[in-house]
PDB file of N, CA, C and O in Angstrom, chain B, residues numbered from 101:
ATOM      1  N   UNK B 101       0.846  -1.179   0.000  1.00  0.00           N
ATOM      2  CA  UNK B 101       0.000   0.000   0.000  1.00  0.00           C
ATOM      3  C   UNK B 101       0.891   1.242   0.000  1.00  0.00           C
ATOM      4  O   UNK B 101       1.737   1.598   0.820  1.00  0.00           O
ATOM      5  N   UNK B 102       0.460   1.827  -1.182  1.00  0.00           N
ATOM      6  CA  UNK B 102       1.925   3.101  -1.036  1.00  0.00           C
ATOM      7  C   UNK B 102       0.987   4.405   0.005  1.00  0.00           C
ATOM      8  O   UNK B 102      -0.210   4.636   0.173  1.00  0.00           O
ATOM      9  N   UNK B 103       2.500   5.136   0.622  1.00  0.00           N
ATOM     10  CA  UNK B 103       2.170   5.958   1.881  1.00  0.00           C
ATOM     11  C   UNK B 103       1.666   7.349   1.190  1.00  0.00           C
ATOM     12  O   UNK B 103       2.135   7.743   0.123  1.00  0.00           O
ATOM     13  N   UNK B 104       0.741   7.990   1.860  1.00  0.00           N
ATOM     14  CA  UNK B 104       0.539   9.431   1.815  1.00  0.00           C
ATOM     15  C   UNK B 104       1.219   9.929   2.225  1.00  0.00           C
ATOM     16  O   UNK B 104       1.390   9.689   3.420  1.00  0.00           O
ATOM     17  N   UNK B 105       2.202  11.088   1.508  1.00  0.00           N
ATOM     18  CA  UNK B 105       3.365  11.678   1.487  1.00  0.00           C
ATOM     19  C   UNK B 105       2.904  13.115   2.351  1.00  0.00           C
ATOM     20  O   UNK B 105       3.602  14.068   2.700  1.00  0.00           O
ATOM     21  N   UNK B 106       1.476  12.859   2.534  1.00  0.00           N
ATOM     22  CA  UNK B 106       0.986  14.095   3.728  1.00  0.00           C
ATOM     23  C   UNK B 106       0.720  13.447   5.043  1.00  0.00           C
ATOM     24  O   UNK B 106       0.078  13.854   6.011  1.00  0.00           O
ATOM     25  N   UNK B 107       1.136  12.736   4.913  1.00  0.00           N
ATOM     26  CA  UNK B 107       0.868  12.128   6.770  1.00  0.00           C
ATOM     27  C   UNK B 107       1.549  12.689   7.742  1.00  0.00           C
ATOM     28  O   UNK B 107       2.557  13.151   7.207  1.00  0.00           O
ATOM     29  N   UNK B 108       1.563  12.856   8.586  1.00  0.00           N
ATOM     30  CA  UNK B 108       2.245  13.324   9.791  1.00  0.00           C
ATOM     31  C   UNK B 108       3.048  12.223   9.513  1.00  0.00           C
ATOM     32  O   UNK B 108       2.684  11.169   8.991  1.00  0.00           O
ATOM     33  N   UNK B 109       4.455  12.607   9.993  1.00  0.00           N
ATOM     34  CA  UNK B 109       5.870  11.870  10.229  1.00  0.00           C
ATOM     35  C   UNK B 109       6.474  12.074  11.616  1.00  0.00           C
ATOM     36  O   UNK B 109       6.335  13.018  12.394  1.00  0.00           O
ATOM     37  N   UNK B 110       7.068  11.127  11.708  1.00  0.00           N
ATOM     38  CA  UNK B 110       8.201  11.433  13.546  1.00  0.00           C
ATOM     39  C   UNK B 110       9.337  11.176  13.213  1.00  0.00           C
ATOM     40  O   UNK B 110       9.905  10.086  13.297  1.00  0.00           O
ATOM     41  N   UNK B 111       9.946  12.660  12.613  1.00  0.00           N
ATOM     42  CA  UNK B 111      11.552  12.655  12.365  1.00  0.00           C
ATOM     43  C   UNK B 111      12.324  12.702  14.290  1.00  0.00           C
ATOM     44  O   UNK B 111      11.884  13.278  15.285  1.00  0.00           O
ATOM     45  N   UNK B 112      13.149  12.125  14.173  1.00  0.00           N
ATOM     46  CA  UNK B 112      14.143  12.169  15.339  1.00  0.00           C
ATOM     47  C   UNK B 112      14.794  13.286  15.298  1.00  0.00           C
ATOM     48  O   UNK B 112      15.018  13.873  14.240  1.00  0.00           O
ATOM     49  N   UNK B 113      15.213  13.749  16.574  1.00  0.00           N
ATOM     50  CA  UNK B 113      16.354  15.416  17.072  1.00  0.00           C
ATOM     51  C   UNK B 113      17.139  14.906  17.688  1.00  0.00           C
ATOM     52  O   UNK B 113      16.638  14.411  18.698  1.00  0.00           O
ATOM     53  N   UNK B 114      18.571  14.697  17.576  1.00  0.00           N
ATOM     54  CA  UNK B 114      19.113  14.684  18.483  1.00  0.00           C
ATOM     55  C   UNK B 114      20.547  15.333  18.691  1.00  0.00           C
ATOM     56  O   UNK B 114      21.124  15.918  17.774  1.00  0.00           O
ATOM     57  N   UNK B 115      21.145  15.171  20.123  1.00  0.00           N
ATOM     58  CA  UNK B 115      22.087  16.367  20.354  1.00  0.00           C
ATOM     59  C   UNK B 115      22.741  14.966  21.308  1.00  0.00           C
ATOM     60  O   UNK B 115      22.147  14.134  21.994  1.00  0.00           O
ATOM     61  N   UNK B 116      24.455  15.172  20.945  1.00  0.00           N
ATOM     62  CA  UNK B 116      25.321  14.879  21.890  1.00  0.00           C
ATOM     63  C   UNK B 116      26.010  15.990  22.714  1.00  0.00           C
ATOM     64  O   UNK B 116      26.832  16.770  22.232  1.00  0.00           O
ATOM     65  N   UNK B 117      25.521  15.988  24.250  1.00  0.00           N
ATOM     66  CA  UNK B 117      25.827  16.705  24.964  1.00  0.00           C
ATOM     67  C   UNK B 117      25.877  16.333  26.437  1.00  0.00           C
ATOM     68  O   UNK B 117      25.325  16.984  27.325  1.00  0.00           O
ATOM     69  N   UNK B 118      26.705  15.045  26.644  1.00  0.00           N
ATOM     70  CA  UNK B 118      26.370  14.403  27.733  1.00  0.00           C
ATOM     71  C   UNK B 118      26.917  14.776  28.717  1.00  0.00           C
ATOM     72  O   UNK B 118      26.705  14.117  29.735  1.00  0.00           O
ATOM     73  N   UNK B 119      27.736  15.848  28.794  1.00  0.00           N
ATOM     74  CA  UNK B 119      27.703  16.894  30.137  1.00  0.00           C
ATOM     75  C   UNK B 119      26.878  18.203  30.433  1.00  0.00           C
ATOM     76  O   UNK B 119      27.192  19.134  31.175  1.00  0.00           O
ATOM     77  N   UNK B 120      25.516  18.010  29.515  1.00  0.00           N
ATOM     78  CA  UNK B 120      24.341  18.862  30.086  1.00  0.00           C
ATOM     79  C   UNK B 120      23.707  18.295  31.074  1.00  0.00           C
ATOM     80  O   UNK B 120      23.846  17.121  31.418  1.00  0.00           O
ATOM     81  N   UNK B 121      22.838  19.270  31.670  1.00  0.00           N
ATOM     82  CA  UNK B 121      21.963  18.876  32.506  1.00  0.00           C
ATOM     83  C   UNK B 121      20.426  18.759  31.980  1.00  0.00           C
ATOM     84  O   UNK B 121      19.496  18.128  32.482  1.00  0.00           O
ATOM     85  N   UNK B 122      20.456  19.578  30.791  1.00  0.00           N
ATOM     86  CA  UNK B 122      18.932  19.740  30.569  1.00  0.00           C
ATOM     87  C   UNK B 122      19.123  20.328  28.916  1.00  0.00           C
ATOM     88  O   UNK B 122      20.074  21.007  28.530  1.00  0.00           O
ATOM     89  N   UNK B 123      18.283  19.999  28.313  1.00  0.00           N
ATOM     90  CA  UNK B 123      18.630  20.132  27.018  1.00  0.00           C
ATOM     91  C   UNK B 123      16.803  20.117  26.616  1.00  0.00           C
ATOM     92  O   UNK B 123      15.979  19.640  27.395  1.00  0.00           O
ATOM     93  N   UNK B 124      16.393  20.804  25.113  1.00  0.00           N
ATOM     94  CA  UNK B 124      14.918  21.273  25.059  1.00  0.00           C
ATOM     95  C   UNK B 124      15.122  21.268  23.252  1.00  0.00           C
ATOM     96  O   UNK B 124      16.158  21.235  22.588  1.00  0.00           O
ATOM     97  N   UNK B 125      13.736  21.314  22.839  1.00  0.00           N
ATOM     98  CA  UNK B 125      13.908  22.155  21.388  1.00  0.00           C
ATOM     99  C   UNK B 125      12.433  23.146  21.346  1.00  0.00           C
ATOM    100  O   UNK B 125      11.301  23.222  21.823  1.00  0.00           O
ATOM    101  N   UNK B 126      13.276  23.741  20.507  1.00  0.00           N
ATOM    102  CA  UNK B 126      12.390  24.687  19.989  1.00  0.00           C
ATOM    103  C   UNK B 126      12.139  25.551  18.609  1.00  0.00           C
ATOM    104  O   UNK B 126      13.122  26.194  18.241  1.00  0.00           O
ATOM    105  N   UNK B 127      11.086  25.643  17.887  1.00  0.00           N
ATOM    106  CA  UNK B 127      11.240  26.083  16.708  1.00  0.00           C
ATOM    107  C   UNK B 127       9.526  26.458  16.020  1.00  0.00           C
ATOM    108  O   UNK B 127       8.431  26.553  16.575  1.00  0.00           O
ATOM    109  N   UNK B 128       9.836  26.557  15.005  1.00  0.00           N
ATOM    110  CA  UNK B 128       8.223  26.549  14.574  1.00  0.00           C
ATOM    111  C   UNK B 128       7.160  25.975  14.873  1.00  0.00           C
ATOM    112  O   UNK B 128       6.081  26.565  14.917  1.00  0.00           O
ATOM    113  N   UNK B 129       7.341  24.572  15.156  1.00  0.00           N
ATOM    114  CA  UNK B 129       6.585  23.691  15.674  1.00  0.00           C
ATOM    115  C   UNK B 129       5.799  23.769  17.266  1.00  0.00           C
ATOM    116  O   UNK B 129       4.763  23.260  17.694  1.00  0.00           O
ATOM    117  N   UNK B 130       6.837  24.660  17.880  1.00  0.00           N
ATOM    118  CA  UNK B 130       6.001  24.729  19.255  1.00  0.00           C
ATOM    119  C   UNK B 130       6.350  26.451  19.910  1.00  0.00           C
ATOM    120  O   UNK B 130       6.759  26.766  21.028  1.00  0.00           O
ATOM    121  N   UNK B 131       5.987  27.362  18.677  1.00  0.00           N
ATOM    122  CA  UNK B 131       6.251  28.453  19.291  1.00  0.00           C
ATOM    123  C   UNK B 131       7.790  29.033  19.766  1.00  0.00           C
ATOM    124  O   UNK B 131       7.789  30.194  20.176  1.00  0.00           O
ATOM    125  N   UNK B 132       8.983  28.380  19.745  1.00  0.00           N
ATOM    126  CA  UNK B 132       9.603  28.603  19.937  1.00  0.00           C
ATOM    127  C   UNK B 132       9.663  28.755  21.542  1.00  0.00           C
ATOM    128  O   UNK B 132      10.215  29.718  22.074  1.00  0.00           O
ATOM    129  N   UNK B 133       8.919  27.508  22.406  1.00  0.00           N
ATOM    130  CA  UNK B 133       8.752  27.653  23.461  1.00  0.00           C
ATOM    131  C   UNK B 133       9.818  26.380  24.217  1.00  0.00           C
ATOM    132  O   UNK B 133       9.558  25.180  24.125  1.00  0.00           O
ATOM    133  N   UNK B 134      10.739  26.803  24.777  1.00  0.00           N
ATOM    134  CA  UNK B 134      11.898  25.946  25.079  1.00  0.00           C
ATOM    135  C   UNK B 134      11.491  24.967  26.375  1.00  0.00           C
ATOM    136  O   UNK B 134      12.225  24.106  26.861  1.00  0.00           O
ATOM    137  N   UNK B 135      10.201  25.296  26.794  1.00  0.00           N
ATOM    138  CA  UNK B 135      10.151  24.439  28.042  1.00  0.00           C
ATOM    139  C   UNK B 135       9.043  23.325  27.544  1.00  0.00           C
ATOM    140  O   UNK B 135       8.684  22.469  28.353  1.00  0.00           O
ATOM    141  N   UNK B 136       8.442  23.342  26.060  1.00  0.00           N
ATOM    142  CA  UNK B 136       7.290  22.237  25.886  1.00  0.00           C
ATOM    143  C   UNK B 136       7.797  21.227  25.330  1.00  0.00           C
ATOM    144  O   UNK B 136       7.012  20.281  25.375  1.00  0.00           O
ATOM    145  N   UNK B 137       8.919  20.946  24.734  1.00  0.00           N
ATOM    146  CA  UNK B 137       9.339  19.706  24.102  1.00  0.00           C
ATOM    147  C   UNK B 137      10.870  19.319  24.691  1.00  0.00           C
ATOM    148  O   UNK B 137      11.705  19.255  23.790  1.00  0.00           O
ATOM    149  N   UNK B 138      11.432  19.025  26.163  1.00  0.00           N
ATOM    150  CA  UNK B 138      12.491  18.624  26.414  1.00  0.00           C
ATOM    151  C   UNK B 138      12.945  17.229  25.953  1.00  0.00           C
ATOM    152  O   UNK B 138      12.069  16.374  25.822  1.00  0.00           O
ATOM    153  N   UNK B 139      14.070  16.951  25.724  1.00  0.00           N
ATOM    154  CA  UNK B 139      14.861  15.745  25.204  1.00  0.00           C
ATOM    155  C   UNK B 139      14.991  14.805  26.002  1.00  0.00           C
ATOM    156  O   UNK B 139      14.510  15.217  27.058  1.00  0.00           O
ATOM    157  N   UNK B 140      15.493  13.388  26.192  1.00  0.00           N
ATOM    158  CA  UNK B 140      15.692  12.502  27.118  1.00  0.00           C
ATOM    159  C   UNK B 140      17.274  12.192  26.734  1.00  0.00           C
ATOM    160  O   UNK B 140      17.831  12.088  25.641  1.00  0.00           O
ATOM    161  N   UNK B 141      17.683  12.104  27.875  1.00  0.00           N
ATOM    162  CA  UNK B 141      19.719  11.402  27.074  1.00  0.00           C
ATOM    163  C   UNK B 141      19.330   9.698  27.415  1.00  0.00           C
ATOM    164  O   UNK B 141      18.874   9.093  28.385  1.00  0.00           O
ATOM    165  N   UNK B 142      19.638   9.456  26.493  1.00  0.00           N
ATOM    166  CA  UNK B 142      20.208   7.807  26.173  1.00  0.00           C
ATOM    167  C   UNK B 142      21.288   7.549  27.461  1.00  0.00           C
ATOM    168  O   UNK B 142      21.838   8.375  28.189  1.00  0.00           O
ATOM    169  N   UNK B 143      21.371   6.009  27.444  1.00  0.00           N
ATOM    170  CA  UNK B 143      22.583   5.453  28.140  1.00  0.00           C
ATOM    171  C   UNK B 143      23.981   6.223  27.058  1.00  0.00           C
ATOM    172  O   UNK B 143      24.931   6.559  27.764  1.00  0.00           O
ATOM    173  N   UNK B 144      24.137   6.442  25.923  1.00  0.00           N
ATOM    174  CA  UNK B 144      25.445   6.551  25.431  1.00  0.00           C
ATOM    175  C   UNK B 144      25.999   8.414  25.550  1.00  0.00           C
ATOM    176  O   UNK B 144      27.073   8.856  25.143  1.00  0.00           O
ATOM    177  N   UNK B 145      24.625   9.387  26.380  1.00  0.00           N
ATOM    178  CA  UNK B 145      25.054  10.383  26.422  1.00  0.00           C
ATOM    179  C   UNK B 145      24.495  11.393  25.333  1.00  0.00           C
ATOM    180  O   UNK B 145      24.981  12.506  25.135  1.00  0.00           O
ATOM    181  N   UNK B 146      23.474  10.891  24.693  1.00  0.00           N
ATOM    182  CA  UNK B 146      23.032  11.358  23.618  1.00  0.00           C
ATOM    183  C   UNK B 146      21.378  11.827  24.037  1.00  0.00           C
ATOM    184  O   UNK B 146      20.423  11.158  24.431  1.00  0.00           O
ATOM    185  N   UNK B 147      21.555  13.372  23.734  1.00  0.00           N
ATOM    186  CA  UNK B 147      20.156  13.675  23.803  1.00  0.00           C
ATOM    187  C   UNK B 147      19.266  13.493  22.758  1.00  0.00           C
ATOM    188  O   UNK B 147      19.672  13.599  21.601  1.00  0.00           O
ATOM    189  N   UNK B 148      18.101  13.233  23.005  1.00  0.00           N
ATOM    190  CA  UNK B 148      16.897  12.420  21.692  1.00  0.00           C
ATOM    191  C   UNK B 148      15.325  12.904  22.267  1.00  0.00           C
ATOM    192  O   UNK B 148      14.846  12.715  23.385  1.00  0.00           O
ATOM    193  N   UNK B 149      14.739  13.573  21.114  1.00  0.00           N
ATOM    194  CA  UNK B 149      13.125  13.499  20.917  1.00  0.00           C
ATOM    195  C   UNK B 149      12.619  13.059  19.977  1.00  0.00           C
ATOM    196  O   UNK B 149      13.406  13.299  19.061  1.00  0.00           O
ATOM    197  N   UNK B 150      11.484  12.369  19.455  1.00  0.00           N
ATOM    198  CA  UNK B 150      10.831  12.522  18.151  1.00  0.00           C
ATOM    199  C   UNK B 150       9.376  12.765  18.213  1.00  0.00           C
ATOM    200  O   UNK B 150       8.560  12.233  18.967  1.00  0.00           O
ATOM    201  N   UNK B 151       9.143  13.837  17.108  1.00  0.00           N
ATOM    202  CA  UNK B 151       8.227  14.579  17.332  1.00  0.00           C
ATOM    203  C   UNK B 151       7.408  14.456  15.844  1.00  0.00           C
ATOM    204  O   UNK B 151       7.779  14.207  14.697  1.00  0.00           O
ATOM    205  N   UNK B 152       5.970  14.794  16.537  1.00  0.00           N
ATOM    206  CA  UNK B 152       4.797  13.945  15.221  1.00  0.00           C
ATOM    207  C   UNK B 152       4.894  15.375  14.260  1.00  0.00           C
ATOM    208  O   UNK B 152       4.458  16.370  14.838  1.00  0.00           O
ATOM    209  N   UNK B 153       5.270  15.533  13.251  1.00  0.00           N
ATOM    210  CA  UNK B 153       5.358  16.965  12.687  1.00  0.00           C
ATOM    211  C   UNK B 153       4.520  16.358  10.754  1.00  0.00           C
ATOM    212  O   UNK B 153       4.538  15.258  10.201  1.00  0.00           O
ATOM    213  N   UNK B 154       3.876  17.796  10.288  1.00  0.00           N
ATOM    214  CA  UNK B 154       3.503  17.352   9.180  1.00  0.00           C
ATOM    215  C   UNK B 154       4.210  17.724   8.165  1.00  0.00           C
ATOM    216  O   UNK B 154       4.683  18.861   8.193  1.00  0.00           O
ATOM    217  N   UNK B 155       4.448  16.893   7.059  1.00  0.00           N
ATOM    218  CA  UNK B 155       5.763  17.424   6.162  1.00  0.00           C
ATOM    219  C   UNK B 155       5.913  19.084   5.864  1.00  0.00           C
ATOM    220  O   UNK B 155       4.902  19.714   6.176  1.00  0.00           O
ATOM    221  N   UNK B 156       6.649  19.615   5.495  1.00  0.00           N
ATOM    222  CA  UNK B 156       7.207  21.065   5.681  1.00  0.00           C
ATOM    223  C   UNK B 156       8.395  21.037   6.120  1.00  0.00           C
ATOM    224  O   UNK B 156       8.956  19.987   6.436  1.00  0.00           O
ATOM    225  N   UNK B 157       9.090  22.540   6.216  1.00  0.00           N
ATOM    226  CA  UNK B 157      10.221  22.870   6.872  1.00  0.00           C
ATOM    227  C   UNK B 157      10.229  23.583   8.128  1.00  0.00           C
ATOM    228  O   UNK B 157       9.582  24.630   8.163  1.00  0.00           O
ATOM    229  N   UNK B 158      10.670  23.312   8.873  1.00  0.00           N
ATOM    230  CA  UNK B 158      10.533  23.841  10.066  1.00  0.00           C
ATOM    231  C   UNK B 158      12.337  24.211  10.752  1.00  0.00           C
ATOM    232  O   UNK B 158      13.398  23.611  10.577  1.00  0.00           O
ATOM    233  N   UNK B 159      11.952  25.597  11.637  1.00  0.00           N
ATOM    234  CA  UNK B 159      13.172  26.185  11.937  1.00  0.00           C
ATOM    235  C   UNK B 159      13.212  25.804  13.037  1.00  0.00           C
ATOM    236  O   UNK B 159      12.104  25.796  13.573  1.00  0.00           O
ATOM    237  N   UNK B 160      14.424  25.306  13.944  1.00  0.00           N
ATOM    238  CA  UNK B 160      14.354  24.976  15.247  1.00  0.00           C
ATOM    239  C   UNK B 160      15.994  25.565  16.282  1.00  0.00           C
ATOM    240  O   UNK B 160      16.952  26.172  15.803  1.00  0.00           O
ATOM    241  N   UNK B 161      15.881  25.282  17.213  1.00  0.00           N
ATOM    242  CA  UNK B 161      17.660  25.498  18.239  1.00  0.00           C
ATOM    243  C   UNK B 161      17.040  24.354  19.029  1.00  0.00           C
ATOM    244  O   UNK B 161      16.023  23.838  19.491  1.00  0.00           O
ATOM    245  N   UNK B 162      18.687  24.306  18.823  1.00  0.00           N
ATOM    246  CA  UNK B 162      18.193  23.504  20.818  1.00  0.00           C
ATOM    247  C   UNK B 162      18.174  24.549  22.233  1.00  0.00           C
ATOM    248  O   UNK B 162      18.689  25.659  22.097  1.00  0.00           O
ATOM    249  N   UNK B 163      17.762  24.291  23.161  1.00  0.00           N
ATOM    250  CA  UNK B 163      17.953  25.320  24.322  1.00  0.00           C
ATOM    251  C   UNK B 163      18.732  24.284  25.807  1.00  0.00           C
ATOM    252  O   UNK B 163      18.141  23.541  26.590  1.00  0.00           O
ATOM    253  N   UNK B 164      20.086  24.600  25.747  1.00  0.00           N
ATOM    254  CA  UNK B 164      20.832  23.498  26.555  1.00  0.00           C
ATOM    255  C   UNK B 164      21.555  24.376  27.625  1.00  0.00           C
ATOM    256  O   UNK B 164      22.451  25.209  27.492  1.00  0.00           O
ATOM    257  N   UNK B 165      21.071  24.054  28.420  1.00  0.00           N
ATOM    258  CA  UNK B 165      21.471  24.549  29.825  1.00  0.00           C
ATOM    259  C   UNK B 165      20.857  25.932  30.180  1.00  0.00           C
ATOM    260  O   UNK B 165      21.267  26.343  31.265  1.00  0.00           O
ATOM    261  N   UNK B 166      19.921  26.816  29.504  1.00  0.00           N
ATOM    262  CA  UNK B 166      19.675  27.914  29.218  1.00  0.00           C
ATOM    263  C   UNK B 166      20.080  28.706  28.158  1.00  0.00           C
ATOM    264  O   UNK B 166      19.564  29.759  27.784  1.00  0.00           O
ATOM    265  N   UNK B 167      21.520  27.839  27.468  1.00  0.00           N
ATOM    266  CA  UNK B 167      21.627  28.744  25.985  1.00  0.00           C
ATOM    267  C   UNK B 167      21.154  28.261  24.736  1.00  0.00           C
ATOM    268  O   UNK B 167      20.866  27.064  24.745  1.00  0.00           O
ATOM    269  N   UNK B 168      21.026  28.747  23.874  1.00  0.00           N
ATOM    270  CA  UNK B 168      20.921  28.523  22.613  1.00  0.00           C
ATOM    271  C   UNK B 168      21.736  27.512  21.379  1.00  0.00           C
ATOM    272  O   UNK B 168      22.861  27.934  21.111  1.00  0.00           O
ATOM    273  N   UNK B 169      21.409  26.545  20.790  1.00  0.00           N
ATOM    274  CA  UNK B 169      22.449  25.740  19.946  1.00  0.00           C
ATOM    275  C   UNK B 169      21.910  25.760  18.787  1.00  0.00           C
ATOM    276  O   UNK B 169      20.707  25.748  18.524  1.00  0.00           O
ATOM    277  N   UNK B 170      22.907  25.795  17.993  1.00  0.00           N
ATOM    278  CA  UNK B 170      22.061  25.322  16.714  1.00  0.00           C
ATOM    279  C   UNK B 170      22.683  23.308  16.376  1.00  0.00           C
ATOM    280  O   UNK B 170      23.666  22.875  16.978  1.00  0.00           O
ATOM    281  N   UNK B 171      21.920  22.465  15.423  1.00  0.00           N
ATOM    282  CA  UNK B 171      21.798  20.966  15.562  1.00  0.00           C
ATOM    283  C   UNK B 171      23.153  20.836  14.993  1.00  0.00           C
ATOM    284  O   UNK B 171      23.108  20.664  13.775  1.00  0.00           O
ATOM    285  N   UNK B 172      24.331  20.862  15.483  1.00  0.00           N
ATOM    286  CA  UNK B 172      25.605  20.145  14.673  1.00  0.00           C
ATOM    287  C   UNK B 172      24.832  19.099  13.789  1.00  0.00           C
ATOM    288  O   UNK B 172      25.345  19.015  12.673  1.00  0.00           O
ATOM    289  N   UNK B 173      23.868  18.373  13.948  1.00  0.00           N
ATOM    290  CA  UNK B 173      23.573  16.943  12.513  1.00  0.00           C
ATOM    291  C   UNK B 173      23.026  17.638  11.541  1.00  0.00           C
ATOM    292  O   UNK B 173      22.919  17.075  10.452  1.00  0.00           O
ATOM    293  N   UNK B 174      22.612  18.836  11.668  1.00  0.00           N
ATOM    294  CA  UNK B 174      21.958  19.308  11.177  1.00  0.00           C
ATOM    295  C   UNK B 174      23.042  20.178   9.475  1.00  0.00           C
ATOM    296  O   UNK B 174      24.099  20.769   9.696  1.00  0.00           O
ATOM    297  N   UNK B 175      22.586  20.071   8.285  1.00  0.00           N
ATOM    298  CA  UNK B 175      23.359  20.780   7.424  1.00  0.00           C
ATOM    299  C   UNK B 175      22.745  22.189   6.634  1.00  0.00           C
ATOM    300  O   UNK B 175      23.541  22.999   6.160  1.00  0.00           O
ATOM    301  N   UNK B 176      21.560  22.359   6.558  1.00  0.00           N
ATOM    302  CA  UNK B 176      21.146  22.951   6.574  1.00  0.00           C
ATOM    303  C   UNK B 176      20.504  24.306   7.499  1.00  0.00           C
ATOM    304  O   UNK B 176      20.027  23.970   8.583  1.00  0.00           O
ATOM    305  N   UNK B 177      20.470  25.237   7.292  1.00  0.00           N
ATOM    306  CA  UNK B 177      19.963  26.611   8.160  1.00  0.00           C
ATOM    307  C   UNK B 177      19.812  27.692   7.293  1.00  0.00           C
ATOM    308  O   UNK B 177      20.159  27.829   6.120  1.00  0.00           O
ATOM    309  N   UNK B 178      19.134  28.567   8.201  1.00  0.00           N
ATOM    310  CA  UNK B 178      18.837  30.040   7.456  1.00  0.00           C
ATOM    311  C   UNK B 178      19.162  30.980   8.980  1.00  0.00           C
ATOM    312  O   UNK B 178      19.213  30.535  10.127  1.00  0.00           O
ATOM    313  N   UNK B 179      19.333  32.277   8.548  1.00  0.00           N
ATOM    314  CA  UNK B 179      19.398  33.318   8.998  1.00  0.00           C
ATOM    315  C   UNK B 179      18.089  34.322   9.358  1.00  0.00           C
ATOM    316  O   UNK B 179      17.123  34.798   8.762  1.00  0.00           O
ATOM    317  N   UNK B 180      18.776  34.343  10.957  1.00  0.00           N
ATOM    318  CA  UNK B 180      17.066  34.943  11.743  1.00  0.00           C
ATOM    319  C   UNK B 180      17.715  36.301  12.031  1.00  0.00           C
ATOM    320  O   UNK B 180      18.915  36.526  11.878  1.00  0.00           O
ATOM    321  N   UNK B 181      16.713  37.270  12.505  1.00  0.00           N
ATOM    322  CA  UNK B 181      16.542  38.718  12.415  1.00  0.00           C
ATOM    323  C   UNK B 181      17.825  38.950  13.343  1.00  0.00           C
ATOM    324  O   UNK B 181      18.287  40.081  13.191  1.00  0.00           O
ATOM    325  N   UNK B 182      18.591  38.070  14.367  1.00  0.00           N
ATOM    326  CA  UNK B 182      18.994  38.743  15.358  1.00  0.00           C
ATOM    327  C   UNK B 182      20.969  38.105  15.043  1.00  0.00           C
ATOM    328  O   UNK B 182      22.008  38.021  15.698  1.00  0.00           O
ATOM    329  N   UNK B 183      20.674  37.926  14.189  1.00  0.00           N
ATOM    330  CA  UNK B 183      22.219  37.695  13.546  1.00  0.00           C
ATOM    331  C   UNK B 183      22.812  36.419  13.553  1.00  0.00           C
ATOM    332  O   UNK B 183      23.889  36.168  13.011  1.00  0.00           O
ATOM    333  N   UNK B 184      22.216  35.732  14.075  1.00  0.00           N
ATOM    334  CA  UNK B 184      22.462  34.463  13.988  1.00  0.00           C
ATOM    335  C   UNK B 184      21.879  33.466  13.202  1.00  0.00           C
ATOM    336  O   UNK B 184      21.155  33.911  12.312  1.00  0.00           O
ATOM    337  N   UNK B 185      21.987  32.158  13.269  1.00  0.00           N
ATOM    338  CA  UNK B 185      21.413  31.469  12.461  1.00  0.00           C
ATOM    339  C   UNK B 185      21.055  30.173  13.184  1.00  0.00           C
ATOM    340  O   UNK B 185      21.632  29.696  14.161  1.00  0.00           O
ATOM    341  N   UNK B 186      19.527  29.474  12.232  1.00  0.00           N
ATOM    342  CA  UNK B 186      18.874  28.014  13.068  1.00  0.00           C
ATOM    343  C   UNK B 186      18.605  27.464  12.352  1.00  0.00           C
ATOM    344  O   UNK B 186      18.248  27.818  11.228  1.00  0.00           O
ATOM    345  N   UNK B 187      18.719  26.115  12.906  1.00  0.00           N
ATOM    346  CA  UNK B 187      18.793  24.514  11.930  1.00  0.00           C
ATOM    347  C   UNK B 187      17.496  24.911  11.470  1.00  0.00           C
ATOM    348  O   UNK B 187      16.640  25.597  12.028  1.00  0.00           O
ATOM    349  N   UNK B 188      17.512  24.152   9.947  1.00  0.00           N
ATOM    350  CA  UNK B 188      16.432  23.967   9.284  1.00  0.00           C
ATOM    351  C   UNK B 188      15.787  22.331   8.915  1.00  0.00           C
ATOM    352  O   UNK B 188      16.438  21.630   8.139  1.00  0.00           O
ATOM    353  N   UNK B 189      14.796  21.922   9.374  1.00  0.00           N
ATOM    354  CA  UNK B 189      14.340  20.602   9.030  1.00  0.00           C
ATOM    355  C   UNK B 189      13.382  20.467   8.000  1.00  0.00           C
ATOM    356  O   UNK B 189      12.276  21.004   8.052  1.00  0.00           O
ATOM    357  N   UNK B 190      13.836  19.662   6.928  1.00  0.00           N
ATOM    358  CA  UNK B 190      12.648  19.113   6.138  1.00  0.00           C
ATOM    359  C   UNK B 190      12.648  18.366   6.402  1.00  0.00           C
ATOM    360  O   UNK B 190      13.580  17.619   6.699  1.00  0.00           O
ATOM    361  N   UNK B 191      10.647  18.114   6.419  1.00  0.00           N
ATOM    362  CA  UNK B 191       9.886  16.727   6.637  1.00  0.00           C
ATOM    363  C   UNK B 191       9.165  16.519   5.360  1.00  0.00           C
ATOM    364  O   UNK B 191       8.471  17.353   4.779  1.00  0.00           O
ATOM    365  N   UNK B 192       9.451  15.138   4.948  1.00  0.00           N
ATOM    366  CA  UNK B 192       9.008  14.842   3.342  1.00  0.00           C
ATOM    367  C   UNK B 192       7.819  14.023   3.954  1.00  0.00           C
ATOM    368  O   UNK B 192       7.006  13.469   3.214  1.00  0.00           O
TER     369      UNK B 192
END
């Protein structure tokens, strides 16, 4: 049965940062609100969410320890008003 290429998908986020304490994302998807979607670390030190998103692009950071990251896995980004720049995700 071939898939509807509009379905909601659950792409994976993740961040190696296993001397944080607290690690979050944030981006289009949730307002850019750093406290509604926090990460879990794995046994290997690796922070991980996956989140039900509908195909599109969506801009995101991580928010780790209180600062701002952009996704090292990440290769793609664009440039936001305040001089910096945030990962960009496509969901097919």
């Amino acid at each position: 049965m071939p898939s509807n290429s509009q379905e909601p998908k659950k792409p994976e986020f993740s961040l190696s940062v296993p001397q944080a304490q607290s690690v979050s994302i944030a981006g289009d998807f949730n307002q850019w609100n750093p406290s509604s979607h926090p990460l879990k670390m794995d046994d290997k030190g690796i922070w991980r969410i996956s989140l039900t998103l509908n195909p599109g692009q969506y801009e995101y950071r991580f928010f780790v320890d209180g600062e701002w990251q952009n996704d090292s896995n990440c290769s793609s980004s664009v440039e936001n008003p305040f001089g910096t720049s945030k990962s960009l995700k496509i969901v097919k």
